[in-house]
C-alpha positions in Angstrom: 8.4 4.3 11.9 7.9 0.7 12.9 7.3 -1.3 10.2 5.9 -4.1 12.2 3.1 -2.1 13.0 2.1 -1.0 9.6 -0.4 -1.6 7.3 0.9 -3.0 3.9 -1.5 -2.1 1.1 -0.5 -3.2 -2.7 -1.8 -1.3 -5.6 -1.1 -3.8 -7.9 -3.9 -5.6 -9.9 -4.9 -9.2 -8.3 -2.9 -11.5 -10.9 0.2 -9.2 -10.0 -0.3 -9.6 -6.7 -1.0 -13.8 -7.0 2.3 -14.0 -8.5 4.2 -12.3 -5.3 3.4 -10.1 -2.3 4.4 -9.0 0.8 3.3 -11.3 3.2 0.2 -9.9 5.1 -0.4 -7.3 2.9 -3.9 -6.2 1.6 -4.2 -6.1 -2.0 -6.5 -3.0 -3.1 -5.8 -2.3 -6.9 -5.5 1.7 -7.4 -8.8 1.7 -9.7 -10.3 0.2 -6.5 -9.1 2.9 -4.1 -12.1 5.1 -4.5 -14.3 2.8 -3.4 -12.3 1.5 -0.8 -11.4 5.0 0.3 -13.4 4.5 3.6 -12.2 1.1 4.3 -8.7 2.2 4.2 -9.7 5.6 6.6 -11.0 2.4 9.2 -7.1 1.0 8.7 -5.5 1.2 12.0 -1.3 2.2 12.2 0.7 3.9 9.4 0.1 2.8 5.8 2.8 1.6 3.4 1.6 1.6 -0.5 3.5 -0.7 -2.8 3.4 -1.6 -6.4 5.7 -3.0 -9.4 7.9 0.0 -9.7 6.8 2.7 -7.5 4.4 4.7 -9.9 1.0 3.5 -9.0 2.0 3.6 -5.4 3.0 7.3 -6.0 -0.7 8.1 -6.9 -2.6 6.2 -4.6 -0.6 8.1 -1.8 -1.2 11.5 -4.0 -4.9 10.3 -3.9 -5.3 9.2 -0.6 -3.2 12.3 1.4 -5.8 14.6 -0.8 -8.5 12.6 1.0 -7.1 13.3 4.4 -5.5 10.2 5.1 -1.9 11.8 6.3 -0.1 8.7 7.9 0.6 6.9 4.6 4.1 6.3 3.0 5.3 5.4 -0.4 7.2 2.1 -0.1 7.7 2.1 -3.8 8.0 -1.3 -5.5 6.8 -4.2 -3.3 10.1 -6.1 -3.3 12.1 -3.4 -1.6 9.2 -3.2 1.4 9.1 -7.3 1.3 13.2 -6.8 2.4 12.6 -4.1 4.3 9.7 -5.9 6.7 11.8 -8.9 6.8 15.0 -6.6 8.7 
């Protein structure tokens, strides 16, 4: 996959995400994903979810694949997709 060409999406809440983020990365807070669920279906490229440690990112791509979004991937915690972009 080419990371350049993905779409970054944190799960995080909003003061988590203030205090560091991947840079270009849309912030949508796993509570929000439900209502957001068509926004995201309008994302173009391959999704990478990220959080703190990998959990909520786990479920939003649980919740999301279940909602026939199929090109998403679980980046885990944020800082290991922040090195990985930045390879």
């Amino acid at each position: 996959m080419d990371l350049k060409n993905a779409v970054v999406i944190d799960v995080r809440t909003i003061e988590e995400f203030r205090m560091g983020n991947v840079p270009g990365s849309i912030n949508i807070p796993l509570d929000s994903i439900p209502n957001r669920l068509a926004e995201i279906k309008e994302l173009d490229g391959p999704i990478i979810l990220c959080c703190a440690s990998g959990a909520r990112s786990n479920a939003a791509c649980g919740y999301l694949h279940q909602n026939g979004i199929t090109e998403i991937y679980d980046g885990g915690p944020w800082t290991v997709v922040n090195a990985h972009m930045n390879n």
